[in-house]
C-alpha positions as MATLAB code, in Angstrom:
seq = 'XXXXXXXXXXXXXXXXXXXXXXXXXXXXXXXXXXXXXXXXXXXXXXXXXXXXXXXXXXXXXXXXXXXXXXXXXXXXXXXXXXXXXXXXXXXXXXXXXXXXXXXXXXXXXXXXXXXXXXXXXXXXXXXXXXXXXXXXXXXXXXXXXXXXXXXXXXXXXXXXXXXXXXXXXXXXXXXXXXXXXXXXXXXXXXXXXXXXXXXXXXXXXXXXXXXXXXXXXXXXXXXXXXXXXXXXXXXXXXXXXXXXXXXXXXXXXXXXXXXXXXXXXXXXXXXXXXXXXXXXXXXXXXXXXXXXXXXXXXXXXXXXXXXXXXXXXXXXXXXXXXXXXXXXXXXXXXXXXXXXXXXXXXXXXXXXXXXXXXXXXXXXXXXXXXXXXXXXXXXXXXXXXXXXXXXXXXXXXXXXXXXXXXXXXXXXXXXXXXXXXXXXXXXXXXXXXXXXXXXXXXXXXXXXXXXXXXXXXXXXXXX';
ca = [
     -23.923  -25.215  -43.817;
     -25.452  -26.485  -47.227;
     -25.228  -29.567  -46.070;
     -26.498  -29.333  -42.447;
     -29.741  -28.352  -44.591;
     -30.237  -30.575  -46.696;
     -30.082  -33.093  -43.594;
     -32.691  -31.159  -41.884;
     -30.130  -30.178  -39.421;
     -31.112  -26.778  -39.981;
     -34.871  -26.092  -40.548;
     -37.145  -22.610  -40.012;
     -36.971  -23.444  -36.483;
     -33.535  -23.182  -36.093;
     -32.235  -20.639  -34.637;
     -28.532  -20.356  -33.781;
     -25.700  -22.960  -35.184;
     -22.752  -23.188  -32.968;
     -19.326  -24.946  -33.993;
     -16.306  -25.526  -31.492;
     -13.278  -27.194  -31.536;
      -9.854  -26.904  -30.479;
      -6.502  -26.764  -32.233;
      -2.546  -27.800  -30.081;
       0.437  -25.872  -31.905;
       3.168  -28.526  -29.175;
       6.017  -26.051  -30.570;
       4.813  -23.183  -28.123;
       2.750  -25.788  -26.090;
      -0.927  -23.740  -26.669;
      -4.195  -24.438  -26.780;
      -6.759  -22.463  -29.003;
     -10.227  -23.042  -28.290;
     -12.537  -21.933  -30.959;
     -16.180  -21.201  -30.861;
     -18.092  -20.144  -34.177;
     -21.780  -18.936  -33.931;
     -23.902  -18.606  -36.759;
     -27.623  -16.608  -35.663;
     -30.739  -16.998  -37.855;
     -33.434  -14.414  -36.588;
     -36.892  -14.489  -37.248;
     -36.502  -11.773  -39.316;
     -33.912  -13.530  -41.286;
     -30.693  -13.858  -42.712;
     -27.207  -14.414  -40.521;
     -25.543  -12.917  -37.761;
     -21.810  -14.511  -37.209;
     -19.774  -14.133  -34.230;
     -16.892  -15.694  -32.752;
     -14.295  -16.463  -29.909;
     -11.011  -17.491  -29.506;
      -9.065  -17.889  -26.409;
      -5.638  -18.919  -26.903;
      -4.134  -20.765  -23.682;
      -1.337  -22.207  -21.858;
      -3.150  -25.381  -20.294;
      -0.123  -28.020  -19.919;
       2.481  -26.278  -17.955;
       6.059  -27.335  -16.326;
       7.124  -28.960  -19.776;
      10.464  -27.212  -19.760;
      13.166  -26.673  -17.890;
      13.033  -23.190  -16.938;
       9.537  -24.043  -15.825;
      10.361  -26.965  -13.896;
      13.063  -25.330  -11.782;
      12.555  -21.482  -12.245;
       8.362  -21.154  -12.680;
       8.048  -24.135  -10.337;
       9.834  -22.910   -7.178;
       8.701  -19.324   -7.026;
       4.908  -20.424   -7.611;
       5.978  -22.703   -4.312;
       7.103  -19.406   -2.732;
       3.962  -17.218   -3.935;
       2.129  -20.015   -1.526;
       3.991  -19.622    0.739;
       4.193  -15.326    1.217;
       0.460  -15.670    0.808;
      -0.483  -17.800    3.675;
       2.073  -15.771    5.380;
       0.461  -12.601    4.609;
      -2.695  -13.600    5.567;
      -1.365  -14.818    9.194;
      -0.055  -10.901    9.312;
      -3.147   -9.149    8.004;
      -5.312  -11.683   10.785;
      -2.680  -10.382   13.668;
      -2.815   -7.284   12.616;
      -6.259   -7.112   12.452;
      -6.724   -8.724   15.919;
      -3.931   -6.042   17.227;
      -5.544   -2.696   15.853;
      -9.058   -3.836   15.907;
     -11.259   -4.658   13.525;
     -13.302   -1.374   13.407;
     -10.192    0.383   12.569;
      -8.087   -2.011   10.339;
     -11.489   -1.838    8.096;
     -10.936    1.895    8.055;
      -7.786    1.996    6.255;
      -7.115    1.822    2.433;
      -4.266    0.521    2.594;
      -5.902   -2.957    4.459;
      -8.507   -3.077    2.065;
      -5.832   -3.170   -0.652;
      -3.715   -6.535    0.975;
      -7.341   -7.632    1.812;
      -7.709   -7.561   -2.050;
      -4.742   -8.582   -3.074;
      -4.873  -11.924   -0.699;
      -7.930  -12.692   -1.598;
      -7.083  -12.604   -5.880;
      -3.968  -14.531   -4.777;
      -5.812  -17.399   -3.276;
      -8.693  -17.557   -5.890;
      -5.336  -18.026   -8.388;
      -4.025  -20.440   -6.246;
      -7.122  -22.725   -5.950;
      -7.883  -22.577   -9.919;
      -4.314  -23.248  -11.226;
      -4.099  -25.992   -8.359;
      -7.643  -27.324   -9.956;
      -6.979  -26.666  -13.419;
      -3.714  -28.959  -13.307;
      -5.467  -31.950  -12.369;
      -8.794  -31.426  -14.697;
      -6.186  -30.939  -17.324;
      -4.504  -34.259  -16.445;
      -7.814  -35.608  -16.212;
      -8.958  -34.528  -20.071;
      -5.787  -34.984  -21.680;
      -5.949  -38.452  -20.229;
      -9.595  -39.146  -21.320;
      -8.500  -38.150  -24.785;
      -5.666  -40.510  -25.773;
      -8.246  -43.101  -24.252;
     -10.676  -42.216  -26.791;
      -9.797  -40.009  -30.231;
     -12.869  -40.317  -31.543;
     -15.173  -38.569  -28.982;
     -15.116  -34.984  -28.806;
     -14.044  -33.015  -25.662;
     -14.854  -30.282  -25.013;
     -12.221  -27.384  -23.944;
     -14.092  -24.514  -23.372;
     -14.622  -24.390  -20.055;
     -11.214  -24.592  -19.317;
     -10.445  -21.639  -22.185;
     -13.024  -19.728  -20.312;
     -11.711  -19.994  -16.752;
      -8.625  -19.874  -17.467;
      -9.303  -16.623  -19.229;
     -10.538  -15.763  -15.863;
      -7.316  -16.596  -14.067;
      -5.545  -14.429  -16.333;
      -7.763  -11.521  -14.629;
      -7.617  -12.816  -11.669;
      -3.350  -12.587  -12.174;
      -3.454   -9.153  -13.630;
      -5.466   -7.547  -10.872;
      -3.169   -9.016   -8.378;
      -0.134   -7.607  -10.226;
      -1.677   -4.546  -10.209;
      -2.645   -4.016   -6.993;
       0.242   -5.264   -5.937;
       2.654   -2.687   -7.687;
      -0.088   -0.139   -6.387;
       0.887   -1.496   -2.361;
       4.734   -0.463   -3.797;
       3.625    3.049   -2.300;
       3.086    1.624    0.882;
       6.435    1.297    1.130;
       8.123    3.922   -0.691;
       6.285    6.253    1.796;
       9.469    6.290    3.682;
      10.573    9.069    1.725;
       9.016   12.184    1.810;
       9.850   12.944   -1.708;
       7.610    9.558   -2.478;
       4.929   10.998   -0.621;
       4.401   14.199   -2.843;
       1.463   11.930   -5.470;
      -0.950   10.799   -2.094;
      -0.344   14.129   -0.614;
      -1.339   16.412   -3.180;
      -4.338   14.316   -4.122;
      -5.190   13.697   -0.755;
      -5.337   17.969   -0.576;
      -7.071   18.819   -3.507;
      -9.906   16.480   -3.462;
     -12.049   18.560   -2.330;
     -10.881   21.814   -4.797;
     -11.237   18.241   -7.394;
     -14.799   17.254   -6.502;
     -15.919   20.895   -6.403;
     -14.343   21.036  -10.110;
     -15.655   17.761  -11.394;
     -18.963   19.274  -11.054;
     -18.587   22.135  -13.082;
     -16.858   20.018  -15.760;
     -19.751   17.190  -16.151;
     -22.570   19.116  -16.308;
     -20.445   21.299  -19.541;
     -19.216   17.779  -20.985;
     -22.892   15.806  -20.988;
     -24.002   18.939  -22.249;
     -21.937   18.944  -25.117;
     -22.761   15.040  -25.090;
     -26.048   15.594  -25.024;
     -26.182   18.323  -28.223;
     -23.784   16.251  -30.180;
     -25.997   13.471  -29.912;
     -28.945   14.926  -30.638;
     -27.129   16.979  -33.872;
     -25.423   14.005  -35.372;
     -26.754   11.138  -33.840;
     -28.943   10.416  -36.985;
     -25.985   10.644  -39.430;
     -22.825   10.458  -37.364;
     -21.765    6.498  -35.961;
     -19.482    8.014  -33.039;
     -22.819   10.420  -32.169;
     -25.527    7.683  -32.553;
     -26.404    6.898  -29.134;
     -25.853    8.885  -25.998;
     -22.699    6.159  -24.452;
     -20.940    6.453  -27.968;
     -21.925   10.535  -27.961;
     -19.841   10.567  -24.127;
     -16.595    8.530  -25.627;
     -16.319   10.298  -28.776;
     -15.982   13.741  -26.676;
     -13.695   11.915  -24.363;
     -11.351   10.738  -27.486;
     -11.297   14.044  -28.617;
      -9.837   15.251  -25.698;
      -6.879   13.207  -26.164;
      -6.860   14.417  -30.140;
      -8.508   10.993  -31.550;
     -11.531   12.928  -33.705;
     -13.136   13.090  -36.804;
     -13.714   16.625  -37.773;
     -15.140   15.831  -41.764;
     -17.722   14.100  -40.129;
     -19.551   16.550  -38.302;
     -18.609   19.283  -41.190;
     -20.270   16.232  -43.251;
     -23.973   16.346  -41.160;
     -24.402   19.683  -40.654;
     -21.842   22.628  -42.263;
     -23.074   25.378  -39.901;
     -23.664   23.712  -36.517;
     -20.816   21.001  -37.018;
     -17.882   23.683  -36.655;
     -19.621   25.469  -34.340;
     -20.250   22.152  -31.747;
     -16.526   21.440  -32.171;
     -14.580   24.706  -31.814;
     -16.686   25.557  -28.643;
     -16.357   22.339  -26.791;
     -12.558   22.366  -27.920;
     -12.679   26.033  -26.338;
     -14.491   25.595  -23.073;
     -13.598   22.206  -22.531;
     -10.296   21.688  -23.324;
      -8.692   25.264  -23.206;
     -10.550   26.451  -20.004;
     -11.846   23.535  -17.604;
      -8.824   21.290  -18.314;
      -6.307   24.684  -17.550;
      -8.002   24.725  -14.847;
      -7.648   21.322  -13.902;
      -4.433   21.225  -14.005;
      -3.919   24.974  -12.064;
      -5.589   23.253   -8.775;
      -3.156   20.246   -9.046;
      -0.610   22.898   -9.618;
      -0.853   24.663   -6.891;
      -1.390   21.860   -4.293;
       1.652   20.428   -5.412;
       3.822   23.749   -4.814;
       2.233   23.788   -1.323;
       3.103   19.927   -0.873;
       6.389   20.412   -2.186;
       7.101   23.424    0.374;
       6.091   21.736    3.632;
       7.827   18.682    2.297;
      11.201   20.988    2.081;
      10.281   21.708    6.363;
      10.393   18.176    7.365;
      14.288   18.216    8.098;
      14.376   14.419    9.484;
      12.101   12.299    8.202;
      12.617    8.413    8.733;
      13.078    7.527    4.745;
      13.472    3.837    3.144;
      17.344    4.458    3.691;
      17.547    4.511    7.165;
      14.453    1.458    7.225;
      17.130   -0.439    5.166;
      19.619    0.930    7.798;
      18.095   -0.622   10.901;
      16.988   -3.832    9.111;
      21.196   -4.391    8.231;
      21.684   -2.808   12.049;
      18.907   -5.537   13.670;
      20.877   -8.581   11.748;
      24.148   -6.798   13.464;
      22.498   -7.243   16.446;
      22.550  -10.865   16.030;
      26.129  -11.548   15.616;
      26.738   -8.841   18.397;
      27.778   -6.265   16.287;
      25.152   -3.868   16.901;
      25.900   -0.153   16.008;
      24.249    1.960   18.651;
      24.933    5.278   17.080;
      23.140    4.156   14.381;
      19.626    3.106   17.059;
      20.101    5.969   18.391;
      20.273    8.254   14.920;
      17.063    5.704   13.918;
      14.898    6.447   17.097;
      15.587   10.149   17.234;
      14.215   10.517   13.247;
      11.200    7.960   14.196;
      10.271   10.374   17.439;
      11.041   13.059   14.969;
       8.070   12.281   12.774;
       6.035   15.161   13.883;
       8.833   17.862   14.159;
       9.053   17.912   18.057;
      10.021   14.838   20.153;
       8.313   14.069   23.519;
      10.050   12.282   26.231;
       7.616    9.589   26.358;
       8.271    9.156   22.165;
      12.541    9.504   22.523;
      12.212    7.369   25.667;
      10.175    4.484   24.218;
      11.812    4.207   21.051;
      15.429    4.239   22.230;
      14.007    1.492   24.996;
      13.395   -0.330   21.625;
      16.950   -0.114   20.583;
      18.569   -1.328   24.143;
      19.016    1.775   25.974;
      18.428    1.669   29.376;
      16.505    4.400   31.570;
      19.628    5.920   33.028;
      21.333    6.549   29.313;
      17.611    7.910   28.231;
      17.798   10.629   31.150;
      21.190   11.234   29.750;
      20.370   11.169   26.431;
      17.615   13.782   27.129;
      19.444   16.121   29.473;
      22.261   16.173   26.964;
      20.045   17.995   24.502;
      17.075   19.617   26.608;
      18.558   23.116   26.592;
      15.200   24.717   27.565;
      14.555   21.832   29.917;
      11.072   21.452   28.996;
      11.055   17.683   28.541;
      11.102   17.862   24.712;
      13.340   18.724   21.938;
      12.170   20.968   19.054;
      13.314   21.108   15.792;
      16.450   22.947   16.617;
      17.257   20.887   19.301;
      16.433   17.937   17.158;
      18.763   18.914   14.412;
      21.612   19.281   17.075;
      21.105   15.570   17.894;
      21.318   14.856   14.298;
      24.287   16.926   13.825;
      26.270   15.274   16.872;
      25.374   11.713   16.069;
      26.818   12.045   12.409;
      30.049   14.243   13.421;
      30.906   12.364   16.956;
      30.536    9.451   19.039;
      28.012   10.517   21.674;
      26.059    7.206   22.703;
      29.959    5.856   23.383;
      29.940    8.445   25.289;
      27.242    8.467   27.482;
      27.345    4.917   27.740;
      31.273    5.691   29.600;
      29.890    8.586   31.558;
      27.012    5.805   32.952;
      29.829    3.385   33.858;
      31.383    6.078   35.893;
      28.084    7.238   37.449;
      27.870    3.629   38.754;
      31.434    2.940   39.436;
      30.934    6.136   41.667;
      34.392    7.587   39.983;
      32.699   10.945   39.297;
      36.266   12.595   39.649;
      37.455   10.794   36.378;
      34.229   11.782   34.553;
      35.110   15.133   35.791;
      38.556   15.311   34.472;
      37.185   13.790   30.960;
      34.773   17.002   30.971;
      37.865   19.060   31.635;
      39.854   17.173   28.734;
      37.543   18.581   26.250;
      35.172   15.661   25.236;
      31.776   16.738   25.057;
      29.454   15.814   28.441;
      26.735   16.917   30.884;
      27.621   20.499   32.036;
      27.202   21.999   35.001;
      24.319   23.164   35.003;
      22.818   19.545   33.098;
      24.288   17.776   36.591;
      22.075   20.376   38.709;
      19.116   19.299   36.982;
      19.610   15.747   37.078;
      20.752   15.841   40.545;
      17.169   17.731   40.989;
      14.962   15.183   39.040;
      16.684   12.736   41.496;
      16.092   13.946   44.315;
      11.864   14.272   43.134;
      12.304   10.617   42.764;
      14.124   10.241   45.904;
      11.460   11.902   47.991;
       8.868   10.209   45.749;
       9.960    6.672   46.866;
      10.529    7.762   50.508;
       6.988    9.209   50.563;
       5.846    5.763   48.478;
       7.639    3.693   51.230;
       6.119    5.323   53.675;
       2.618    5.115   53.211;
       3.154    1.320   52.195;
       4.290    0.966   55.771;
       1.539    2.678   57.448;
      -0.764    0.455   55.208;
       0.620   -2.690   55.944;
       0.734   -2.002   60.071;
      -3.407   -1.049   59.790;
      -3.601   -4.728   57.363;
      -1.362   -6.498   60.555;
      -3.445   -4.859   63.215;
      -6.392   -5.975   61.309;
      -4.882   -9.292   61.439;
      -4.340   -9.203   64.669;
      -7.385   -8.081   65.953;
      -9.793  -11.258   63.976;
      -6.997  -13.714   65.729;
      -7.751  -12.272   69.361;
     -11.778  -12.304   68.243;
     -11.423  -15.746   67.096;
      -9.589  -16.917   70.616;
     -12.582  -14.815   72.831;
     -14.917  -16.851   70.761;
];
């Protein structure tokens, strides 16, 4: 610095001296770029400050990062222009108005678009860092400069972290399979309102006591001396991070005082209270959660994934589509035909094994099972071998050897009863007559369309 002054480097003029360089330790492979700042105000003397980034610029040096780092950053490519195929179908599928509406899109809208910006910079900071590294072995003695790589790739390391982040966060998504997972979104989804009602109450007591603490200390007290620092230093003493001398220090009367009463009615009664309202959402979460006998949880998703690749090989377990459609018809404790009937289409059932399926069960023959009904389904899948079962009993329907389904009813193996067979013999005959009636009116329409016909030839011959 002496120097730079008495080279009238550094006059009365000058205002700011900056110094930056940048140091290779090529035993951990990093980079630190350095930048040293020495301020001269008008007023005089020196304000320092500093910055160091310390970075990984030159990467796939070793093995594990030639054939391990390498590959799955291939692979993160990959899954993201995949993912952004699905969110674009997806969005195309529900519409845009409501894809936009759910949090859960605007968190893998997020998380795409971090992934790409990472993808673009590390894709342009290899080949800038080629490019410097290779400018510098031409020429040692000219200075280059790293800092904006430092600082952008300072900036990736964000950009990484938030992805991470989020991306742990869109575990949930998942994990919602299981009702017992679902117990954090549902009790804050509840009590937002009881917790925006609350929050309230609680700011306008903690800026108040923000607001007196500066105004009492903020003359002699650092963690009081402007409003911002007045807010943090009550938030830190919430979590027991406080200074108690100090205050005694600035004023011995009004110093306790300040402290035990925001230690009283902030964290004694509004935080007590806080807690209570999460408290009791969470018992009432946790008690419908114990009603919701068959929910479709992660286990059985992993179920039907192992079931689908079955499926493949022709090994497909049909008990096991049937269990899985019955719990995903189930999700709203009452299954509708049009729900049982279009989600055991989805696992290969046809419509006559449906009707079966349903009539089996239906005790009140109202075209829906409850929850009792439901568990019976539930009960009978796990304990027996029912879709074999109906599956036989359609075979015999169609072979027309009703006789030998009627002596397998007799042998004790569980099948439509009486009463069941009255019913569907009913619902038959509706569609019976239906068809007849359908039939019938097509024919009377297509004799007026022929006589139609008929009548513009003979006009057309007259003419």
């Amino acid at each position: 610095m002496k120097q730079l002054k008495q080279n009238l480097w550094i006059t009365r003029a000058t205002r700011a001296v900056f110094l930056d360089f940048t140091v290779y330790n090529a035993n951990i492979n990093l980079f630190c770029v350095v930048k040293l700042v020495w301020e001269f105000p008008a007023t005089g003397g020196i304000m320092t400050s500093y910055t160091l980034r310390t970075v990984k610029l030159i990467r796939y040096q070793t093995t594990i990062e030639k054939y391990v780092v390498f590959p799955c950053e291939i692979m993160f490519i990959i899954f993201t222009f995949y993912y952004l195929i699905q969110e674009l179908l997806e969005m195309t599928y529900v519409g845009c108005p409501k894809y936009l509406f759910d949090l859960w899109s605007w968190l893998d809208v997020t998380i795409i678009i971090t992934s790409f910006i990472c993808i673009s910079f590390s894709i342009y900071r290899y080949f800038l860092v080629e490019h410097t590294l290779k400018n510098l072995t031409e020429d040692v003695e000219e200075f280059h400069n790293f800092e904006f790589l430092g600082y952008w790739e300072t900036q990736f390391n964000h950009a990484i972290s938030i992805s991470i982040f989020f991306s742990w966060v869109k575990v949930f998504k998942y994990i919602s399979f299981n009702k017992t997972m679902t117990q954090l979104s549902s009790t804050l989804s509840r009590c937002a309102k009881d917790i925006g009602g609350f929050a309230i109450m609680f700011f306008i007591v903690f800026f108040a006591f923000a607001q007196l603490g500066y105004l009492l200390f903020g003359s002699q007290v650092e963690d009081f001396s402007t409003f911002l620092n007045s807010t943090f230093t009550l938030l830190r003493l919430i979590l027991g991070d406080f200074n108690f001398h100090q205050i005694e220090q600035a004023n011995r009367v009004l110093g306790p005082i300040f402290f035990l009463a925001y230690v009283f009615f902030v964290f004694f009664v509004l935080l007590n209270m806080f807690l209570a309202i999460i408290n009791d959402t969470y018992s009432e979460v946790k008690a419908d959660i114990h009603k919701q006998q068959n929910e479709f949880d992660i286990a059985d998703y992993f179920k039907r994934w192992g079931n689908n690749i079955k499926g493949k090989i022709g090994n497909r377990n049909s008990k096991l589509d049937a269990e899985t459609a019955v719990k995903l018809a189930a999700a709203d404790g009452q299954i509708s035909y049009e729900e049982l009937r279009e989600n055991l289409q989805q696992a290969n059932f046809n419509d006559v094994e449906i009707e079966m399926f349903l009539a089996r069960f239906d005790l009140d023959q109202d075209r829906a099972l409850d929850e009792d009904e439901t568990q019976q389904v539930l009960n009978d899948l796990e304990g027996g071998n029912i879709v074999s079962e109906i599956s036989t009993e359609q075979q015999h329907y169609r072979s027309g050897t009703r006789e030998s389904a009627a002596s397998k009813r007799k042998s004790g193996v569980e099948i439509l009863q009486a009463e069941e067979a009255n019913s569907m013999q009913q619902r038959v005959q509706v569609i019976e007559t239906a068809l007849t009636e359908f039939i019938h009116t097509t024919g009377e329409i297509l004799e007026k369309i022929q006589a139609r016909v008929d009548q513009g030839r003979e006009n057309k011959s007259l003419n």
